[in-house]
Residue, then its C-alpha position, 0 to 999 in steps of 0.5 A: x738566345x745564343x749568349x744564353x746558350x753559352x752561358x749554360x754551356x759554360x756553367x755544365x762545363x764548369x761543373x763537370x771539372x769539379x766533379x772530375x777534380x773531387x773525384x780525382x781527390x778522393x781516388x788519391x786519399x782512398x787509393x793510397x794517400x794519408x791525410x799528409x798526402x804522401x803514397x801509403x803504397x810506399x810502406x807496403x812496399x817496404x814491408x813486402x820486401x822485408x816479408x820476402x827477404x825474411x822467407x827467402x833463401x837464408x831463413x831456408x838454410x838457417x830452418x834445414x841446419x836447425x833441423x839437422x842439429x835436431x836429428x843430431x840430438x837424437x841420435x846422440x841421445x839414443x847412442x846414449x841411452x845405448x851405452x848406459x844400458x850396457x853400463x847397467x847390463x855390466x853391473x847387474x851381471x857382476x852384483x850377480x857373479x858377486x852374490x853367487x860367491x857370497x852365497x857360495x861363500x856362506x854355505x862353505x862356511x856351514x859345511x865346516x862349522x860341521x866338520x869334525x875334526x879327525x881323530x888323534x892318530x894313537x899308535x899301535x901296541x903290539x908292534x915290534x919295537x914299540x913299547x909293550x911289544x912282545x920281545x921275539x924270543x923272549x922267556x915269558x917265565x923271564x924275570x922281570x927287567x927293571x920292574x917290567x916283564x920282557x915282554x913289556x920291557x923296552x927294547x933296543x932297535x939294534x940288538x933286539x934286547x932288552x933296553x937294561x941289558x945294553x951298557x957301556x960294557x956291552x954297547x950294541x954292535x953294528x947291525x949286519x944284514x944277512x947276505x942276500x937281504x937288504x937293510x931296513x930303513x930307519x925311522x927317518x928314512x920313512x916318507x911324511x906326506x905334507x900337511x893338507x892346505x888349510x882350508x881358511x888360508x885358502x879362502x883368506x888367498x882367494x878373498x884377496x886376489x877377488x878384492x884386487x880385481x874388484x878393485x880394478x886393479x888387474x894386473x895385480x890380479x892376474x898376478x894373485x889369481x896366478x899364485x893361487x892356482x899354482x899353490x891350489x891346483x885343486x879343491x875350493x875356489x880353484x875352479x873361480x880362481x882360473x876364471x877370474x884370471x882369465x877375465x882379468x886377461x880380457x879386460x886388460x886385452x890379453x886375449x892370448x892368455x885369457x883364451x889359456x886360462x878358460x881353456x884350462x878351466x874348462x878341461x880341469x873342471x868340467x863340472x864347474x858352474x862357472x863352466x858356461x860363462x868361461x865358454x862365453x867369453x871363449x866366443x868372445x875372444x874369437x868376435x874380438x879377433x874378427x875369427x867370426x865362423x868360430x865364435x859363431x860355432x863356440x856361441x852356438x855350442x854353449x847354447x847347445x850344451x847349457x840352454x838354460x844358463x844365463x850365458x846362453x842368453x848372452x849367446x843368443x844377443x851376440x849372436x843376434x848382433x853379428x847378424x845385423x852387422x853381417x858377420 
């Protein structure tokens, strides 16, 4: 009885360490070994260190600078776009100073087409020592010298006679003025005022000083437009001309002599239309030499004076500008 009792006891036995070693197996093959038997816990392990490193401190400082450069980018591409309007500002506002020109240009060209010339001056018959003059003194009932009545005939300035009368023999003696008169002039001694200037040399002048400035060329320019003024203080393209030297002045930084030249522009020619853009820059100069009270008051005047003029738009940004930097 009691052998059979161990025997079963050690049969149960028996049985439960195999169950425990099947069990024991198949927890390693699912917990974490692979058909060779090695830990498959280790490869994670791997990877998750590699996860970690990926998304730790460097990966964060390389995404923040990418960042930043991007920023960056888009700053420069809207400083950029800043410059380029402002490139295409400028060139919008000369093809309109130029087509202003051009327009003025044609309609002087109409206004002389027709323009007659003056009349040729013709003397005047009756004058005293001009031939047909009437001889002071002279018989009427006179005969005739030379085939010419006397009161026709030719006379002598000095004697007064008869040109035919006068010979070697009796050549004219010196004038002498009575006493208390003074003497008469001659012919020569008469002032001739000077020819007016010619109308197509002075277009053919202004012409050429616009092309040097157009063609950059400034100190030239300035040098032309400088000319021109002193030879045409007055009429056509006078007004222009003392413009576009003051602005070849701007460009080339002169602000001394640009700010001359619109000054004198605007009190020589008040009636211009180049008045208002000759204020403008007048403002302009005074922001440039950081005097912002008086570019404010001049800015703020042209806008007063010509509200309806594209400088005064212009006024307005300045204006507008200096705000926002706190001028």
């Amino acid at each position: 009885m009691n052998s059979n009792n161990t025997r079963v006891a050690g049969a149960v036995f028996a049985g439960l360490m195999l169950a425990g070693l099947a069990r024991a197996e198949v927890g390693d093959y699912g917990q974490g070994r692979d058909e060779a038997g090695y830990a498959t816990s280790t490869l994670d392990a791997r990877v998750s260190r590699l996860e970690k490193r990926l998304s730790g401190q460097p990966l964060a400082e390389m995404s923040r600078e990418i960042e930043r450069l991007r920023d960056d980018i888009k700053a420069l591409r809207g400083s950029i776009e800043e410059v380029r309007n402002g490139l295409d500002k400028v060139r919008r506002q000369e093809k309109e100073h130029y087509a202003q020109l051009e327009k003025r240009y044609a309609e002087l060209e109409s206004k002389q087409a027709l323009i007659a010339p003056p009349p040729p001056v013709m003397p005047v018959t009756g004058a005293p020592g001009l031939p047909g003059a009437p001889v002071p003194g002279a018989d009427p009932n006179a005969p005739p010298v030379n085939g010419m009545p006397p009161a026709a005939a030719p006379i002598d300035p000095v004697t007064g006679l008869p040109l035919a009368q006068v010979t070697p023999a009796n050549p004219p003696a010196a004038a002498t003025p009575a006493a208390g008169v003074a003497p008469t002039p001659g012919p020569e001694a008469a002032f001739t005022p000077p020819p007016p200037p010619d109308p197509k040399a002075r277009q053919r002048d202004y012409e050429q000083a616009f092309a040097t400035l157009k063609a950059s060329k400034y100190t030239d320019a300035i040098a032309e437009f400088q000319t021109f003024v002193a030879k045409y203080p007055t009429g056509e393209f006078s007004d222009s001309a003392h413009y576009w030297l003051g602005e070849a002045h701007y460009v080339n930084r002169d602000f001394a002599a640009a700010r001359e030249a619109f000054k004198r522009m605007v009190a020589e020619f008040p009636q211009s239309g180049k008045v208002p853009d000759a204020q403008l820059k007048l403002g302009f100069i005074e922001y440039e030499n950081a005097d912002y009270a008086k570019a404010r008051s001049l800015l703020n005047d042209l806008i007063k004076r010509h509200p309806e003029s594209s400088a005064a738009k212009m006024a307005e940004k300045r204006l507008e500008r200096m705000k926002q930097e706190n001028h």
